[in-house]
BALOBA-1460 file (C-alpha; in Angstrom, 3 decimals):
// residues 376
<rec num="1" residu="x" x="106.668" y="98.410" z="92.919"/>
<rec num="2" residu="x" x="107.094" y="101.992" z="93.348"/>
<rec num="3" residu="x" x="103.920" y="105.002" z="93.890"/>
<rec num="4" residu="x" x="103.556" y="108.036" z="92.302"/>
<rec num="5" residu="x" x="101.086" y="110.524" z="93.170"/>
<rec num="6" residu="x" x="99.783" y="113.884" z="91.580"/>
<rec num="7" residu="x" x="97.760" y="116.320" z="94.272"/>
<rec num="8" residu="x" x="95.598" y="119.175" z="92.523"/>
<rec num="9" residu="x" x="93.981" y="121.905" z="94.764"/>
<rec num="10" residu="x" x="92.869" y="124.861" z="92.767"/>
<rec num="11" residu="x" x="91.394" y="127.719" z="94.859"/>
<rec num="12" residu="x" x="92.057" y="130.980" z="92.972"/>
<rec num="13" residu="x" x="90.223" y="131.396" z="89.360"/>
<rec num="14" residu="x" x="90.382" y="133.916" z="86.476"/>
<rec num="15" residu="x" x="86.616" y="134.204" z="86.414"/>
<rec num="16" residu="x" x="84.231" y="135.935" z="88.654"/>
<rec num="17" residu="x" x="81.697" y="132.895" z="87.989"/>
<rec num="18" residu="x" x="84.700" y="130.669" z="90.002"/>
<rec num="19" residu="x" x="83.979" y="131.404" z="93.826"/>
<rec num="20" residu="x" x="87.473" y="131.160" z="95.151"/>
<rec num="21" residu="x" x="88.300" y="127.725" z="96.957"/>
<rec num="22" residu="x" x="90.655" y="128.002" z="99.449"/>
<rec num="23" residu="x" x="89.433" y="124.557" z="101.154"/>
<rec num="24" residu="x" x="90.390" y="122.502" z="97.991"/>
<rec num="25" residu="x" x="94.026" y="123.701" z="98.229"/>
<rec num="26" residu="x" x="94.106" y="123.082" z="102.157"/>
<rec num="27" residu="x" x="92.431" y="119.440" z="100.814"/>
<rec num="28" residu="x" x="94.978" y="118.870" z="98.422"/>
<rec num="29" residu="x" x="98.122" y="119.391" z="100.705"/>
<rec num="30" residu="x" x="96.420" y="117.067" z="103.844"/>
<rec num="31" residu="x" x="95.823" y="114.749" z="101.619"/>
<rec num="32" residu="x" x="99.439" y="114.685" z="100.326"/>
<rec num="33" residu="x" x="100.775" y="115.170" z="103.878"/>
<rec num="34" residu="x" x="98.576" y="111.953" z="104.773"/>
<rec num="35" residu="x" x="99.458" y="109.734" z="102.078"/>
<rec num="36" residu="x" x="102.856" y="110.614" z="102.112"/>
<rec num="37" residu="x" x="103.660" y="108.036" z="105.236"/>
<rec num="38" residu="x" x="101.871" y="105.033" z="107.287"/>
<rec num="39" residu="x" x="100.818" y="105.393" z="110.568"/>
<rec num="40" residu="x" x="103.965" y="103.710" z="112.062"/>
<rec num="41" residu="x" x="105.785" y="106.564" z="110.053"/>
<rec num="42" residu="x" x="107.526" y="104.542" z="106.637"/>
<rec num="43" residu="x" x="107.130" y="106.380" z="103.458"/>
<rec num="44" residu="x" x="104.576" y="104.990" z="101.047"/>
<rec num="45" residu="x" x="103.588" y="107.791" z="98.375"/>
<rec num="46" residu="x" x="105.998" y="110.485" z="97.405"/>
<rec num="47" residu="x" x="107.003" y="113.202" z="100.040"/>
<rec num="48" residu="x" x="104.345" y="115.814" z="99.414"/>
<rec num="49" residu="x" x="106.705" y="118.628" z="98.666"/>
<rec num="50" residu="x" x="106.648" y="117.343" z="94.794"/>
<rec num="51" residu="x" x="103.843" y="116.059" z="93.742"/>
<rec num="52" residu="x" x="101.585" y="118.760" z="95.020"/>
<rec num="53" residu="x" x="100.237" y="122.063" z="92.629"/>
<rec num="54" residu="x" x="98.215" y="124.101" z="94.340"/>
<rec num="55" residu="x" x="97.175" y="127.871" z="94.039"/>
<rec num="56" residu="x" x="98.556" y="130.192" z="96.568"/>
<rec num="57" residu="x" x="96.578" y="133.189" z="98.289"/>
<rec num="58" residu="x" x="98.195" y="135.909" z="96.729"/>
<rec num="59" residu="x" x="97.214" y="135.135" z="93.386"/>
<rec num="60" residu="x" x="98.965" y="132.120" z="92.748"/>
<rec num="61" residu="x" x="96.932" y="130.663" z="89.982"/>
<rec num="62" residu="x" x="97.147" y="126.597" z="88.357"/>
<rec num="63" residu="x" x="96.801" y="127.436" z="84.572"/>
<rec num="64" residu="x" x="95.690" y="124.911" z="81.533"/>
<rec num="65" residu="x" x="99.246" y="123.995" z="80.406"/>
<rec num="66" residu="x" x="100.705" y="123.588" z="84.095"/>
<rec num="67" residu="x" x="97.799" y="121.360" z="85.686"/>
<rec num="68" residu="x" x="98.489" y="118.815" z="81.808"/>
<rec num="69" residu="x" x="102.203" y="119.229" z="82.299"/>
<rec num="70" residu="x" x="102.105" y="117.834" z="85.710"/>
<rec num="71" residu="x" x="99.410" y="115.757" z="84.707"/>
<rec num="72" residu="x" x="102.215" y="114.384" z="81.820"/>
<rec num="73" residu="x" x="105.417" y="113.486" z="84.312"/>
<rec num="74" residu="x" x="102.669" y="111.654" z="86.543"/>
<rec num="75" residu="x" x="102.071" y="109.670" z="83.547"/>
<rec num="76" residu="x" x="105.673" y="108.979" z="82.625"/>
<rec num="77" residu="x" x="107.143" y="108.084" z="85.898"/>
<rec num="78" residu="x" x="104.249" y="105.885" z="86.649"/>
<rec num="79" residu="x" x="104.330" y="103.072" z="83.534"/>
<rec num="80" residu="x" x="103.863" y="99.607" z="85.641"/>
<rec num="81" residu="x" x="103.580" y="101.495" z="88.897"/>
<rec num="82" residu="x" x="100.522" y="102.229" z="91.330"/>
<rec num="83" residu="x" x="99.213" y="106.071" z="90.293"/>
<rec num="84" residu="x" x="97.066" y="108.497" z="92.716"/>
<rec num="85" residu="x" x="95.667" y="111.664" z="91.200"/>
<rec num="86" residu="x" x="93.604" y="113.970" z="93.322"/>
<rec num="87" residu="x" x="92.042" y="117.052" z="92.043"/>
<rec num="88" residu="x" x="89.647" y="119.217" z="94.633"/>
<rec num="89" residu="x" x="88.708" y="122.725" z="92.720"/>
<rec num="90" residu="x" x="85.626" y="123.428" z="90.477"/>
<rec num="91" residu="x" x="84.141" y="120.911" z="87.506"/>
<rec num="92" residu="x" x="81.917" y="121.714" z="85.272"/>
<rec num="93" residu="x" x="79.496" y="119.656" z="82.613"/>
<rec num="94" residu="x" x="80.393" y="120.836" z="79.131"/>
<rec num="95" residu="x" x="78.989" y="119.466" z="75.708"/>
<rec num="96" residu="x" x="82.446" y="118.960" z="74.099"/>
<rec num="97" residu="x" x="81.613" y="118.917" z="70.015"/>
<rec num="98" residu="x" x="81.246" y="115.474" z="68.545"/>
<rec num="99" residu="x" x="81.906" y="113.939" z="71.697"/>
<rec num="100" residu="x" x="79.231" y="114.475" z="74.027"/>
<rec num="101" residu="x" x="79.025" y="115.888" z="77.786"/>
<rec num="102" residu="x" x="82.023" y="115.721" z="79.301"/>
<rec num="103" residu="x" x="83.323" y="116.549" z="82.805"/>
<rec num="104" residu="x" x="86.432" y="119.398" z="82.899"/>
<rec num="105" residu="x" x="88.539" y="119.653" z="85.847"/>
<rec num="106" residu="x" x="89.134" y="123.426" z="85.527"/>
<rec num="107" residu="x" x="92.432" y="125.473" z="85.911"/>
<rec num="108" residu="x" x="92.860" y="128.729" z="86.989"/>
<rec num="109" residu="x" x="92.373" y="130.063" z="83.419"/>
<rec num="110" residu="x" x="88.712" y="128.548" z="83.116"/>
<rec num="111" residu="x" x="86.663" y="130.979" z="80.880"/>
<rec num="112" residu="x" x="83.299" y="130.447" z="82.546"/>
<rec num="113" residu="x" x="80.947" y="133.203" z="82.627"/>
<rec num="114" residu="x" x="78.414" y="131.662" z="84.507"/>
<rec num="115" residu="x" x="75.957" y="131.998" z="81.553"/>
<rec num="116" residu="x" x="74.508" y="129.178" z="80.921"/>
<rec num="117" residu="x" x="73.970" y="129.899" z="76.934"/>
<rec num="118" residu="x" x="77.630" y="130.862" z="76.908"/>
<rec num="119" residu="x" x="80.186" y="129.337" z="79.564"/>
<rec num="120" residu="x" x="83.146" y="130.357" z="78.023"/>
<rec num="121" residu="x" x="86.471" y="128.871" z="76.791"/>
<rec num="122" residu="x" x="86.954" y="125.706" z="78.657"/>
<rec num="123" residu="x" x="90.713" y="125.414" z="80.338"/>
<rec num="124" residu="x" x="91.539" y="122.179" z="82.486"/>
<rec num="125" residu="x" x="91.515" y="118.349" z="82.011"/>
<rec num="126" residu="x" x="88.675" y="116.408" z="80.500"/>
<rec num="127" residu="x" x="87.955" y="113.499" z="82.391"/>
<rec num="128" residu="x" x="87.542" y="111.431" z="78.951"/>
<rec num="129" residu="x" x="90.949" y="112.398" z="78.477"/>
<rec num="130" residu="x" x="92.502" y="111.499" z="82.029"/>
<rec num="131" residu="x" x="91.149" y="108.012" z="81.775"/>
<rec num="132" residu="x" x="92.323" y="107.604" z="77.994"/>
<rec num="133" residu="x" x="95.547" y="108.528" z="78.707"/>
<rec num="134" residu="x" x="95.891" y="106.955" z="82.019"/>
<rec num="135" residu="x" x="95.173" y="103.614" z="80.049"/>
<rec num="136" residu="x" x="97.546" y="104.239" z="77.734"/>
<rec num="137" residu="x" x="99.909" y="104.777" z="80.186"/>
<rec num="138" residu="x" x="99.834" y="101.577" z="81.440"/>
<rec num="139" residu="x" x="100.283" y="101.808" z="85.428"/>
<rec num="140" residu="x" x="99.845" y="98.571" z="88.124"/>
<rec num="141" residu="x" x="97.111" y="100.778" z="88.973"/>
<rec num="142" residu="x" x="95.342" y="103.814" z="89.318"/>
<rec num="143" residu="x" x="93.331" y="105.391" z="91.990"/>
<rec num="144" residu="x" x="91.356" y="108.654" z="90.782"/>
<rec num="145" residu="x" x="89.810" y="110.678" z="93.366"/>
<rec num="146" residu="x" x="88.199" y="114.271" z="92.360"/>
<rec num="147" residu="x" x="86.396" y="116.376" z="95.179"/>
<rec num="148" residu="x" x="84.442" y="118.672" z="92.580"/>
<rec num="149" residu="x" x="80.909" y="119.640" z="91.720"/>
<rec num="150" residu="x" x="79.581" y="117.073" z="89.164"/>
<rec num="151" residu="x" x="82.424" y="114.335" z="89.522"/>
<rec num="152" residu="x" x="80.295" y="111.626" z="89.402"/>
<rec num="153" residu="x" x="79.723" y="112.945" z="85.326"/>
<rec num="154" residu="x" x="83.135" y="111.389" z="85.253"/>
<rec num="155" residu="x" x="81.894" y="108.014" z="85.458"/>
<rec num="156" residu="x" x="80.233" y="108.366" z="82.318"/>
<rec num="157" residu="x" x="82.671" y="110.095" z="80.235"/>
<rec num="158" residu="x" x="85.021" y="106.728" z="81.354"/>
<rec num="159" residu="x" x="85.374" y="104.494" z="78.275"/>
<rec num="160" residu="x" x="86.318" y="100.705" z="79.158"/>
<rec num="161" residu="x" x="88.802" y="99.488" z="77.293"/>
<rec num="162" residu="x" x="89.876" y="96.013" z="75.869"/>
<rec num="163" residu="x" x="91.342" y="95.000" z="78.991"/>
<rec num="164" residu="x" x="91.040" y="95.694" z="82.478"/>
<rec num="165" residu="x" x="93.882" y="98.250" z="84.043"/>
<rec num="166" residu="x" x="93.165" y="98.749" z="87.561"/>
<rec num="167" residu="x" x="92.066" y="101.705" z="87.480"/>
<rec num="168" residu="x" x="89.687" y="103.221" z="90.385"/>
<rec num="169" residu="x" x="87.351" y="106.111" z="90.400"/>
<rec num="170" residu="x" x="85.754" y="107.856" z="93.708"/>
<rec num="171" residu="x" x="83.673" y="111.171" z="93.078"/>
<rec num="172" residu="x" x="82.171" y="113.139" z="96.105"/>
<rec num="173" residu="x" x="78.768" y="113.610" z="94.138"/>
<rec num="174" residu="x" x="76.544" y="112.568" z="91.209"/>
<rec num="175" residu="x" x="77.012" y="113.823" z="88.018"/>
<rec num="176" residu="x" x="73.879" y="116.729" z="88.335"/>
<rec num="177" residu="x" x="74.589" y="117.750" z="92.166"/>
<rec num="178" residu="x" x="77.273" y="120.159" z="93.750"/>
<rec num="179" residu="x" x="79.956" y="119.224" z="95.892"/>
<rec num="180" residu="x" x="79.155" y="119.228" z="99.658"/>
<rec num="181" residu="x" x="81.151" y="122.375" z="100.287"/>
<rec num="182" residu="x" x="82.799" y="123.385" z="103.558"/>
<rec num="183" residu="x" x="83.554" y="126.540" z="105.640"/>
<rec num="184" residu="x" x="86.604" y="128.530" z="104.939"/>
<rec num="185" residu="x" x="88.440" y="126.950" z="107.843"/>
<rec num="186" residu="x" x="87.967" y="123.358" z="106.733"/>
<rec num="187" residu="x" x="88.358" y="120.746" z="103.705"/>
<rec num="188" residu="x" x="85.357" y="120.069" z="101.895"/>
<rec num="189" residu="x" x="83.291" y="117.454" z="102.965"/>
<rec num="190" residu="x" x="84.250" y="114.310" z="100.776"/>
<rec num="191" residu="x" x="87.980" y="115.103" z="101.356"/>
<rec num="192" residu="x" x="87.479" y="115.056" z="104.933"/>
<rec num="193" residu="x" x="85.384" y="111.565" z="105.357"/>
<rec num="194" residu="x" x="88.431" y="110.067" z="103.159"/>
<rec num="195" residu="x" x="91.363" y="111.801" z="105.648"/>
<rec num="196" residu="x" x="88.967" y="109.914" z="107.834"/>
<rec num="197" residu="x" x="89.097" y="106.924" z="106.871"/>
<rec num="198" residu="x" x="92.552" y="106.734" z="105.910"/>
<rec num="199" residu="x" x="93.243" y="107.549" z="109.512"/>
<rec num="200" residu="x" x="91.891" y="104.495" z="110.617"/>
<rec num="201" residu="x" x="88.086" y="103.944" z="109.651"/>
<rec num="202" residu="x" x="88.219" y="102.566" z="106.553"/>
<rec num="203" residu="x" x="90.878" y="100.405" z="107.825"/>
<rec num="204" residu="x" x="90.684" y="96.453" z="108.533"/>
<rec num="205" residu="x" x="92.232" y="94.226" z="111.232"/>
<rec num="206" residu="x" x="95.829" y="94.425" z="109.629"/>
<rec num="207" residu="x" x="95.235" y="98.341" z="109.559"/>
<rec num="208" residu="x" x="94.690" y="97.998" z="105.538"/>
<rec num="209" residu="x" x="92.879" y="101.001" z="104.139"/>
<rec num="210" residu="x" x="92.199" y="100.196" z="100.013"/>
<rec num="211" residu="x" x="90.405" y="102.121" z="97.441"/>
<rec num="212" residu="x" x="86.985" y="99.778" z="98.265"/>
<rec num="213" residu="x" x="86.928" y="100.435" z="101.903"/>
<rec num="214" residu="x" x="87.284" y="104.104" z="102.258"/>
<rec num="215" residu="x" x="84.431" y="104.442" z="99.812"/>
<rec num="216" residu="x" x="82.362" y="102.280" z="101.813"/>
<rec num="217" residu="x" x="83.470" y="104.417" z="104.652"/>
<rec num="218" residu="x" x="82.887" y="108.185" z="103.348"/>
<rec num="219" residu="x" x="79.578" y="106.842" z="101.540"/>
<rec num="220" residu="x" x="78.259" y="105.437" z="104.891"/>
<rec num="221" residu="x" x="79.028" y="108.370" z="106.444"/>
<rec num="222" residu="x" x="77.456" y="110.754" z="103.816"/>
<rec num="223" residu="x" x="74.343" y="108.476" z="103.682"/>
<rec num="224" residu="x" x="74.062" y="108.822" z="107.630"/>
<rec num="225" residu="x" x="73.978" y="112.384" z="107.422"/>
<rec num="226" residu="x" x="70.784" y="112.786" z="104.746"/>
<rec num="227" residu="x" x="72.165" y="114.939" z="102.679"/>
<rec num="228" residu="x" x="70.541" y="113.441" z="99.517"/>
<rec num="229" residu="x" x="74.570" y="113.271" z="98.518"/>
<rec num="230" residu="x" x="75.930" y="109.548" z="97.584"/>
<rec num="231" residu="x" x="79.952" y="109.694" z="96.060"/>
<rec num="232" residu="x" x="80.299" y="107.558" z="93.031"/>
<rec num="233" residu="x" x="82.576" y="104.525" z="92.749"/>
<rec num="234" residu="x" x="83.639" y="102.833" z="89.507"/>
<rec num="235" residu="x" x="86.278" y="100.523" z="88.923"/>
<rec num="236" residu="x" x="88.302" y="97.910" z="87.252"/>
<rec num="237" residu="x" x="89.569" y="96.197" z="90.079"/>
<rec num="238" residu="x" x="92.216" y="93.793" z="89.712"/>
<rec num="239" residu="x" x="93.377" y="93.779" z="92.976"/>
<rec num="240" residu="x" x="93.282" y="95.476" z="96.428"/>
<rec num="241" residu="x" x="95.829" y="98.280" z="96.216"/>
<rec num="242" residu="x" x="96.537" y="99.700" z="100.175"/>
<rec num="243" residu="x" x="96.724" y="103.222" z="99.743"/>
<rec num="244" residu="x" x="97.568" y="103.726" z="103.444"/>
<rec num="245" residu="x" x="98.492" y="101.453" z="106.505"/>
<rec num="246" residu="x" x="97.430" y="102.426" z="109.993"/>
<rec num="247" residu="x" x="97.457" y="101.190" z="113.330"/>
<rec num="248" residu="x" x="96.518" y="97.200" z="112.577"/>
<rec num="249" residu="x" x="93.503" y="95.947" z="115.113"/>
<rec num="250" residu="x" x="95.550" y="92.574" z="115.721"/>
<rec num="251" residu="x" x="99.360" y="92.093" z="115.524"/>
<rec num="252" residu="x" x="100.958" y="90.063" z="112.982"/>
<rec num="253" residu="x" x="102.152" y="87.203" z="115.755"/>
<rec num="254" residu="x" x="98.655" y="87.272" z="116.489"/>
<rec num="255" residu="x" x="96.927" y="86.477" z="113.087"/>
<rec num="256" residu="x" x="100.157" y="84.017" z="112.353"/>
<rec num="257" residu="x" x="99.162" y="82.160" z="115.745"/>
<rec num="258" residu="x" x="95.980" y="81.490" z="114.736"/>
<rec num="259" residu="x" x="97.121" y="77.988" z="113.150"/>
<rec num="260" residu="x" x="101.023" y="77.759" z="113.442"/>
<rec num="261" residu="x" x="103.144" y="78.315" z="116.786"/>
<rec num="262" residu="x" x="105.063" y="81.531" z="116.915"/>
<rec num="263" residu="x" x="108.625" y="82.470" z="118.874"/>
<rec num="264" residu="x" x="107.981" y="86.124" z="121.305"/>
<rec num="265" residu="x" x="110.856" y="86.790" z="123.501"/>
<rec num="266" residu="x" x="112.440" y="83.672" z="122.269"/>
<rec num="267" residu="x" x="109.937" y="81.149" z="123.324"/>
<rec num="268" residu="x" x="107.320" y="79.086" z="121.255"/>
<rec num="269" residu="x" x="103.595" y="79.906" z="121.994"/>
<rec num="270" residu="x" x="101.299" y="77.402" z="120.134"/>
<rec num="271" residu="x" x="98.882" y="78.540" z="118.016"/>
<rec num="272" residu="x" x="95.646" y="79.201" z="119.055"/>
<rec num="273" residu="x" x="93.555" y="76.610" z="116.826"/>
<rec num="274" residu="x" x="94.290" y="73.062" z="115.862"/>
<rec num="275" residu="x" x="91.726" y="73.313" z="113.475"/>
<rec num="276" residu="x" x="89.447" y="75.853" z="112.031"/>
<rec num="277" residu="x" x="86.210" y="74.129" z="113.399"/>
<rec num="278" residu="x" x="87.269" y="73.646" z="117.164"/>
<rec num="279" residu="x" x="85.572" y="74.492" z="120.065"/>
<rec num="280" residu="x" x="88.072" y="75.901" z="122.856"/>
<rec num="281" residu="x" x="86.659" y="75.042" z="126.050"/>
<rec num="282" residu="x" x="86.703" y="77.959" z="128.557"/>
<rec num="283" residu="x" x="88.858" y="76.849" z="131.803"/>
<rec num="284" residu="x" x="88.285" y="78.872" z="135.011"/>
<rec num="285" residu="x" x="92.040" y="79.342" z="135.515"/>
<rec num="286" residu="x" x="91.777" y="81.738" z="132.274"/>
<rec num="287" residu="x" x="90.303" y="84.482" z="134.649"/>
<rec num="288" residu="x" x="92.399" y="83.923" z="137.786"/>
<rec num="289" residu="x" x="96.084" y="82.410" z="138.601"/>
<rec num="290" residu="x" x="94.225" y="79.716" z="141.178"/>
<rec num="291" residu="x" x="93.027" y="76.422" z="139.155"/>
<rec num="292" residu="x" x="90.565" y="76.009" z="142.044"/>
<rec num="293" residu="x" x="88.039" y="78.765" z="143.424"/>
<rec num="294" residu="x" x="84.668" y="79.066" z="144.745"/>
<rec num="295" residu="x" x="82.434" y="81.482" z="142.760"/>
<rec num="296" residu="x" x="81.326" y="84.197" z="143.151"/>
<rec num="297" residu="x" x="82.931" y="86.396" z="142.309"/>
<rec num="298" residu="x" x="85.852" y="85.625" z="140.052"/>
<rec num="299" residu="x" x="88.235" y="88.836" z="138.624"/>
<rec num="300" residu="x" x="91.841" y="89.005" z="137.902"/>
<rec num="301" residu="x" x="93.529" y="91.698" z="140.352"/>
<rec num="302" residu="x" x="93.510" y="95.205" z="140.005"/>
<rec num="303" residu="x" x="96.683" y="96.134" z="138.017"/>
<rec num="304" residu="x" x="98.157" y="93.182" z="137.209"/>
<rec num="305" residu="x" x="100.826" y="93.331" z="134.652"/>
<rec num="306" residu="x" x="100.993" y="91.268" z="131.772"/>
<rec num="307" residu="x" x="104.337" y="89.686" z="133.173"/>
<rec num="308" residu="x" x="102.695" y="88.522" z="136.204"/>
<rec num="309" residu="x" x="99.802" y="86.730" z="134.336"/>
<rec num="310" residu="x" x="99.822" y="83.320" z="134.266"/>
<rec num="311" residu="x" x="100.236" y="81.753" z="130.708"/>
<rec num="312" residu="x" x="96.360" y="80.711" z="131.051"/>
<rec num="313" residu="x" x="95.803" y="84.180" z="131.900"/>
<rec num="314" residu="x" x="97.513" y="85.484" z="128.449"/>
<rec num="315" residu="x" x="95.900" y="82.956" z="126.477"/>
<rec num="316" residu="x" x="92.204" y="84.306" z="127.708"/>
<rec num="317" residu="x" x="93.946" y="87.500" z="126.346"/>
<rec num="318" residu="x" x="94.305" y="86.182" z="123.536"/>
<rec num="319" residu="x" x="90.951" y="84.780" z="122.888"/>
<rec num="320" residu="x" x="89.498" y="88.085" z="123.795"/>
<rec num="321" residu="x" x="91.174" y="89.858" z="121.223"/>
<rec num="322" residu="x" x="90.325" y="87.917" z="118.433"/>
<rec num="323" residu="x" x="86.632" y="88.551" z="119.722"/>
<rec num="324" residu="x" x="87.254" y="91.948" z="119.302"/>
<rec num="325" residu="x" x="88.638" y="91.817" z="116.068"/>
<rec num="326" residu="x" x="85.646" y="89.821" z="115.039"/>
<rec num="327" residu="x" x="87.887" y="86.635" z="114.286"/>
<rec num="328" residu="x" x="86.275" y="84.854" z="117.189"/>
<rec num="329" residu="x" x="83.152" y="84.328" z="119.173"/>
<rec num="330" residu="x" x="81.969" y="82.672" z="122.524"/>
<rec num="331" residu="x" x="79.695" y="79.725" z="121.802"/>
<rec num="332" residu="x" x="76.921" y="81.046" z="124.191"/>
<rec num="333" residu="x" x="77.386" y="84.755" z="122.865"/>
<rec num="334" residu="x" x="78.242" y="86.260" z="125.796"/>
<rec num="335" residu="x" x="79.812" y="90.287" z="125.141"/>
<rec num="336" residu="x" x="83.075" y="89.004" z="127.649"/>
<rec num="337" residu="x" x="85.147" y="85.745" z="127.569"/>
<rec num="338" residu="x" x="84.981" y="86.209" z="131.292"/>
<rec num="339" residu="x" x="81.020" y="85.620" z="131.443"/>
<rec num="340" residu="x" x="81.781" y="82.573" z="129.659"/>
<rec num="341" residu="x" x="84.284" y="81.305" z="131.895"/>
<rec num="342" residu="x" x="81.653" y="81.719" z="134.943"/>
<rec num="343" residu="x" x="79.407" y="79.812" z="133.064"/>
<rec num="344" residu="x" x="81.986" y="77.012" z="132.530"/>
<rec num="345" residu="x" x="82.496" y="76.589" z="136.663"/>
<rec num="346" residu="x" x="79.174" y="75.383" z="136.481"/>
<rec num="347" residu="x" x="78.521" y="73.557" z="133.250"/>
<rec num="348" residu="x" x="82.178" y="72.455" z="132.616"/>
<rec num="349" residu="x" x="82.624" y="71.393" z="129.058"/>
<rec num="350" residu="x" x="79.828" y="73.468" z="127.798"/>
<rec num="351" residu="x" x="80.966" y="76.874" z="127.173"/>
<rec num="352" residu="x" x="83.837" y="77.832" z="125.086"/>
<rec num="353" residu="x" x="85.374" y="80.304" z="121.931"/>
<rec num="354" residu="x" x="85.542" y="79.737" z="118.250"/>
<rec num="355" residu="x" x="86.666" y="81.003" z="115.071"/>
<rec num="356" residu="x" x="84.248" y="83.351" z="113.199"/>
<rec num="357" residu="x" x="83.499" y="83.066" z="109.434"/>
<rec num="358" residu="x" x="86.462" y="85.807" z="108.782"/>
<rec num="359" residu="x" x="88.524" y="83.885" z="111.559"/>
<rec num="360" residu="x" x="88.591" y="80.797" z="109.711"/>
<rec num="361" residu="x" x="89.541" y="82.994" z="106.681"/>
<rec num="362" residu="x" x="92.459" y="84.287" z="108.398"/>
<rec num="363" residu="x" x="93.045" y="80.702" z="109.843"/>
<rec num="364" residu="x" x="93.717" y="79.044" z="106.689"/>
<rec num="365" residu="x" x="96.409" y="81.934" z="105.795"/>
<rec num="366" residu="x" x="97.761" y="81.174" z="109.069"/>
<rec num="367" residu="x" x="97.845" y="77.637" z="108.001"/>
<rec num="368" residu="x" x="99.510" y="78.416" z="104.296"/>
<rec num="369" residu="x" x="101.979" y="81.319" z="106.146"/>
<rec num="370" residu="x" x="100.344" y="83.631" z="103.980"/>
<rec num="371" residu="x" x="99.477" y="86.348" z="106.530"/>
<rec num="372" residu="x" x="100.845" y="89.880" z="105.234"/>
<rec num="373" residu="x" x="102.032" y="88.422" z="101.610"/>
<rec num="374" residu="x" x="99.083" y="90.020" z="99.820"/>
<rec num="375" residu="x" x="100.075" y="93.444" z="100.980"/>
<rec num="376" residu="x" x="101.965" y="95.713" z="98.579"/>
């Protein structure tokens, strides 16, 4: 199942009313540059030379019938595929007749005045009409993302339809508050808590980054920062669409060896777990090569390679980092494995690691050799 993407940064406007917005362009084209690959460098959406219409500084302008002629081969090549549209520029509440308030993504050719008793001819894309025709278009899914004053009026103007179609909305503010803008040198601020997150912090342990978590991400973030600014989500999720992969916290031999035996460098290593509710019970030769010591103090060498550790050595490895990843804990919550192995010199049988909640998730995917299928 293919991607196709539409970018939309519109900095340069007809009217005097339109403050120029040369951050939304520079947000649009990151964005596009971000998206266009994964962290370990395959292509995932389209190359950002194409899909990208932005205004230029020497005038360049986005007009009414280019931004809905883009907006129309977006539409077309997408039918049963996974759609991203991104528009950063100005939006604007307008009471469309017999229809109600309505949210308009505005082109270059905007007629706003900036009186408030007469705003002038509206030019750009309704966002009753995106959704509407997005629906009708039929994709996997969509993911709308607009980084504009009032974008969370979009949510409203949003009529569900008979069935669900996967379609995704994240707004950088409430449908009666301004964009959190940004100095001439940057991206505004939404934009740049989602290049964020799709960097890595929204991402989880298989380096996943979906619709769900990087709003949870740039919403945390904006929350943190008091701003009295909280993006919008809506959606009709039907399933969790990864808009990027980065760097994944745990490899995939890892997360398979949680229940099944796996072949590295041509030789089995057992899996980690016989069951999802055992106890591993820490052995002192997990923090040094010698299966017989006198404590204190116990530490593995200075600088010793991972060749030269002994296979009780890599499995304490191991265990450690599915503690990090939060797939595993030490039964007498200790921060280190290795204060849990101390503890076992002297209580022997007593201290040990287990799976987590999420660990016995991923250990009964392990079991089913499921890890990675749900990715698309």
């Amino acid at each position: 199942m293919s991607r196709q993407a539409l970018y939309v940064g519109i900095g340069n406007y007809d009217a005097p009313a339109h403050p120029d917005l040369e951050p939304a362009v520079r947000a649009a084209r990151q964005l596009a540059e971000l998206l266009a690959r994964n962290h370990d460098g395959s292509p995932w959406w389209p190359d950002p030379q194409g899909p990208v219409l932005l205004t230029t500084r020497n005038g360049g302008r986005v007009t009414e019938p280019q931004l809905l002629a883009a907006f129309d081969r977006l539409l077309v090549s997408s039918k049963h595929d996974h759609l991203l549209f991104y528009f950063a520029g100005h939006g604007r509440p307008v009471q469309r007749r017999g229809r109600g308030l309505d949210l308009l993504l505005t082109s270059s050719d905007d007629g706003w005045t900036g009186d408030q008793a007469n705003r002038g001819e509206p030019k750009g894309l309704w966002a009753a009409d995106l959704f509407k025709r997005i629906r009708d278009a039929e994709p996997a899914s969509a993911t709308v993302i607009l980084d504009c004053c009032h974008a969370g009026l979009a949510a409203r103007a949003w009529r569900p339809g008979a069935k669900d179609t996967g379609i995704v909305l994240m707004a950088a503010a409430e449908a009666d508050q301004a964009a959190l803008s940004a100095s001439a040198e940057s991206v505004p601020q939404f934009t740049r808590f989602l290049l964020e997150g799709l960097n890595s912090g929204a991402s989880d342990i298989q380096g996943r980054v979906t619709a769900m978590s990087l709003y949870a991400y740039a919403a945390g973030v904006m929350v943190a920062q008091s701003h009295g600014h909280v993006p919008v989500f809506k959606g009709e999720v039907q399933s969790l669409v990864t808009l990027r992969k980065t760097q994944p916290v745990l490899s995939q031999l890892d997360l398979e060896r949680l229940a099944l035996p796996v072949t590295v460098d041509g030789e089995e290593v057992p899996p980690g777990f016989d069951r999802e509710d055992q106890v591993i019970q820490a052995r002192p030769e997990w923090e040094t090569e010698f299966a017989e010591h006198t404590p204190p103090p116990l530490s593995r060498p200075r600088g010793l390679k991972y060749e030269d550790k002994t296979d009780a050595q890599k499995l304490m490895d191991y265990y450690n980092r599915l503690r990090r990843a939060g797939l595993a804990e030490t039964t007498d919550q200790n921060d280190d494995l290795y204060w849990t192995v101390i503890a076992s010199i002297d209580e022997p049988g007593r201290h040990g690691v287990r799976l987590t909640p999420l660990g016995r998730y991923y250990f009964e995917l392990s079991r089913a050799g499921r890890i990675g299928r749900a990715d698309d």
